[in-house]
C-alpha positions as CSV (number, residue, x, y, z in Angstrom):
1,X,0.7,-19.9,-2.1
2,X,2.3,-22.5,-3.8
3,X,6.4,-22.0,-4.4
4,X,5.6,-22.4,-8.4
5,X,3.2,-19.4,-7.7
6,X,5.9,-17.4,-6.0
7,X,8.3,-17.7,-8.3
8,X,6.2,-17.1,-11.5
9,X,5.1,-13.5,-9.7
10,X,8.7,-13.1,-8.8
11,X,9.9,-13.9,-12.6
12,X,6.7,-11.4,-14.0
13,X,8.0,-9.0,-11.7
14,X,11.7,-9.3,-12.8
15,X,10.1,-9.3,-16.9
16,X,8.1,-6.0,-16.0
17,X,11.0,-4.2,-14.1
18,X,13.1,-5.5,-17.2
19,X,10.4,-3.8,-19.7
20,X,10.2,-0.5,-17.4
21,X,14.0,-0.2,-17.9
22,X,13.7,0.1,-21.4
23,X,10.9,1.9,-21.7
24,X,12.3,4.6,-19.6
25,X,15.7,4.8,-21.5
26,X,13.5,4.7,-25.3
27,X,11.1,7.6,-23.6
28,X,12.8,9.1,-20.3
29,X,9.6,11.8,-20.6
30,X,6.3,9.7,-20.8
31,X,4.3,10.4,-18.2
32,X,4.2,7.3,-16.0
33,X,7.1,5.3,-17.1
34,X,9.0,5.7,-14.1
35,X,6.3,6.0,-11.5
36,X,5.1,2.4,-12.9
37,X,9.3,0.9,-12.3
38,X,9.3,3.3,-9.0
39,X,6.3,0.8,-7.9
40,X,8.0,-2.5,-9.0
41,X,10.9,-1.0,-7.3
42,X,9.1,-0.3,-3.9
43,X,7.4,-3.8,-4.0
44,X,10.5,-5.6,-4.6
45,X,11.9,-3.4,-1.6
46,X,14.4,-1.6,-3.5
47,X,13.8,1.4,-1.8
48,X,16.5,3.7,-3.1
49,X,15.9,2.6,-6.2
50,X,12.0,3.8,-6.0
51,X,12.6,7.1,-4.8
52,X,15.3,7.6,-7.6
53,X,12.4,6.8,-10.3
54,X,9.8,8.6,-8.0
55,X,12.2,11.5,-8.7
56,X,12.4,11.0,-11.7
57,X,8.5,11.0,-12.4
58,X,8.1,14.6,-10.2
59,X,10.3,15.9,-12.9
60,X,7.9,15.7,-15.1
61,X,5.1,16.2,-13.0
62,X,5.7,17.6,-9.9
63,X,1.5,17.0,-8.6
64,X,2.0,13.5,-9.4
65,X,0.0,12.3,-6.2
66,X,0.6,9.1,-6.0
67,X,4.6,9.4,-6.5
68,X,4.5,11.8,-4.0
69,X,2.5,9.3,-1.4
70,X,4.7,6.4,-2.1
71,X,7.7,8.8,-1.6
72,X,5.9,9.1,2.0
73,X,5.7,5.7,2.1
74,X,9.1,5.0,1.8
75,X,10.0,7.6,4.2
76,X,7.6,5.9,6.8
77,X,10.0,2.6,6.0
78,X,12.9,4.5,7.1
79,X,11.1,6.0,10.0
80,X,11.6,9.6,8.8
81,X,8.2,10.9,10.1
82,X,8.2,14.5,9.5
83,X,9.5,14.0,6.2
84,X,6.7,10.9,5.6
85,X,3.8,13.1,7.4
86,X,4.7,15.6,4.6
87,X,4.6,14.3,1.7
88,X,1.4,12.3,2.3
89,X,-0.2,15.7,3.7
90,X,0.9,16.9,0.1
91,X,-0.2,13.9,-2.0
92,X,-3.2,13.9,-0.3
93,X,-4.1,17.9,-1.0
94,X,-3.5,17.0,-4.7
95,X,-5.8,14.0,-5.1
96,X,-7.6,12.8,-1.3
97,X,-8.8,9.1,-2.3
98,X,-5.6,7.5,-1.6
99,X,-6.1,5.0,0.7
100,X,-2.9,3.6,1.6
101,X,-1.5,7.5,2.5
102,X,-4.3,7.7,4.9
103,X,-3.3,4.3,6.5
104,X,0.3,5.3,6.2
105,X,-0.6,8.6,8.2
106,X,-2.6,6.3,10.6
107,X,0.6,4.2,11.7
108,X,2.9,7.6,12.1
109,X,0.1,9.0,14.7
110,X,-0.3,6.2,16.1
111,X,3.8,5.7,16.9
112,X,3.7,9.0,17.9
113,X,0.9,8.4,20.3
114,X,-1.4,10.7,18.6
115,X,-4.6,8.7,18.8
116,X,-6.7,11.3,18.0
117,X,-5.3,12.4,14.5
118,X,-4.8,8.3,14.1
119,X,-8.4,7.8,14.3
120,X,-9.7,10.5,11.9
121,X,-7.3,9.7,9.0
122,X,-8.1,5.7,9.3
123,X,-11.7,5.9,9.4
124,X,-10.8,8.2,6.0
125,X,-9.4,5.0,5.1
126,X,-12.2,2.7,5.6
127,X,-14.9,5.2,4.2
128,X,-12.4,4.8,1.0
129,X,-12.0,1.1,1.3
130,X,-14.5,-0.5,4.0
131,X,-13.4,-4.1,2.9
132,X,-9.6,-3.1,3.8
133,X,-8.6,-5.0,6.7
134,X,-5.3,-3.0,7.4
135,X,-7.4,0.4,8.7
136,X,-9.3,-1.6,10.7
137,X,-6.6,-4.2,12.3
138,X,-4.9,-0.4,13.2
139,X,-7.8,1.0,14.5
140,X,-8.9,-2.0,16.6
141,X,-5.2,-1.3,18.1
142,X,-5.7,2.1,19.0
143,X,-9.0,1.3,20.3
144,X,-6.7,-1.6,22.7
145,X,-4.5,0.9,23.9
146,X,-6.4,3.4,24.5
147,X,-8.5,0.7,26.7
148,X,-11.9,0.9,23.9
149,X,-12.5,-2.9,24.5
150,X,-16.0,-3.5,23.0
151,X,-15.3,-1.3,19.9
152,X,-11.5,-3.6,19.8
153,X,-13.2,-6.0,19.6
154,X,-15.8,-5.5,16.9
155,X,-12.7,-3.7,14.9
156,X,-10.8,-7.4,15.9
157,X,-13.9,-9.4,14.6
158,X,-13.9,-7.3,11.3
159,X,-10.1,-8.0,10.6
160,X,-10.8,-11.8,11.4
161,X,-14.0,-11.8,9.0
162,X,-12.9,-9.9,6.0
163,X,-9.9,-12.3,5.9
164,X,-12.1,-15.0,6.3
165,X,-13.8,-13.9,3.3
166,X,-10.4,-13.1,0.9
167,X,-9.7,-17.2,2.2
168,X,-12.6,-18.5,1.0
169,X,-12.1,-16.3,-2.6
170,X,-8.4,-17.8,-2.7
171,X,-8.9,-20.9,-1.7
172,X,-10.2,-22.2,-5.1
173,X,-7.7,-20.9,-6.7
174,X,-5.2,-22.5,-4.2
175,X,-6.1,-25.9,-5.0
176,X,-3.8,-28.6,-6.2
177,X,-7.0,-30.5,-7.6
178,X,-7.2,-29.3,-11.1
179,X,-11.3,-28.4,-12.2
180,X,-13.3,-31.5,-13.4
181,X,-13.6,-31.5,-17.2
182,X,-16.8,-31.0,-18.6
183,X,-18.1,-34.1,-20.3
């Protein structure tokens, strides 16, 4: 990525957090103001500042699913398992096609050495989202340590080959040449 590039998603990010803010001042109760600045929050890794809106969205709908699994999410950050295994147990009972609670389940078993609970909830993941290359980078691991080799492999071979595939997409995009003009 070029550092222009960066710095323009950096500056949208700071305009949207920006518009968020106000939006959830003008109309505190709209459904979805603060789960949308929770999630600018969380991917500008201002944790505390995530869960706070997070909060603030259960308020108004406690079955929220998704602010419920990105509550998980943060609690995985922090390493607070039992409180991250909950709440994506719960998001997941209110709406089950949420594919990064399933990987975030995925890496807790798998810290905890439960390979077996590890596997179920990332193939979930892939059956969701087979061109996801996080469920199956995690699943060649367990597959590694659990001395799999042949099916490590192919699970390695996947990883390499849908990233492959996400280069050769960018890479157009990526260029410094600008696009011929038509004549």
């Amino acid at each position: 990525m070029l550092m222009g590039e960066a710095l323009d998603g950096l500056d949208r990010t700071v305009d949207a957090i920006a518009e968020f803010q106000t939006a959830a001042r003008v109309a505190p109760n709209e459904p979805n103001v603060h789960f949308g600045l929770g999630y600018l929050y969380l991917k500008s890794r201002k944790y505390e500042d995530a869960k706070r809106e997070f909060g603030s969205e259960l308020a108004i709908d406690p079955n929220h699913a998704q602010a419920i699994a990105y509550l998980g999410d943060i609690a995985l950050k922090y390493r607070n398992f039992d409180e991250a295994v909950s709440l994506l147990k719960k998001a997941l009972a209110l709406k089950d096609d949420l594919r990064f609670a399933y990987i975030d389940l995925g890496s807790i078993y798998t810290e905890q050495k439960k390979y077996d609970d590890a596997l179920v909830v990332l193939r979930k993941a892939m059956e969701l989202d087979p061109s996801e290359p996080d469920a199956h980078y995690r699943l060649a691991r367990i597959y590694q340590v659990t001395g799999r080799k042949a099916e490590a492999q192919k699970e390695f071979a996947k990883v390499v080959s849908l990233h492959q595939k996400d280069d050769q997409t960018l890479a157009p995009m990526m260029s410094n040449t600008p696009a011929p003009v038509p004549k």
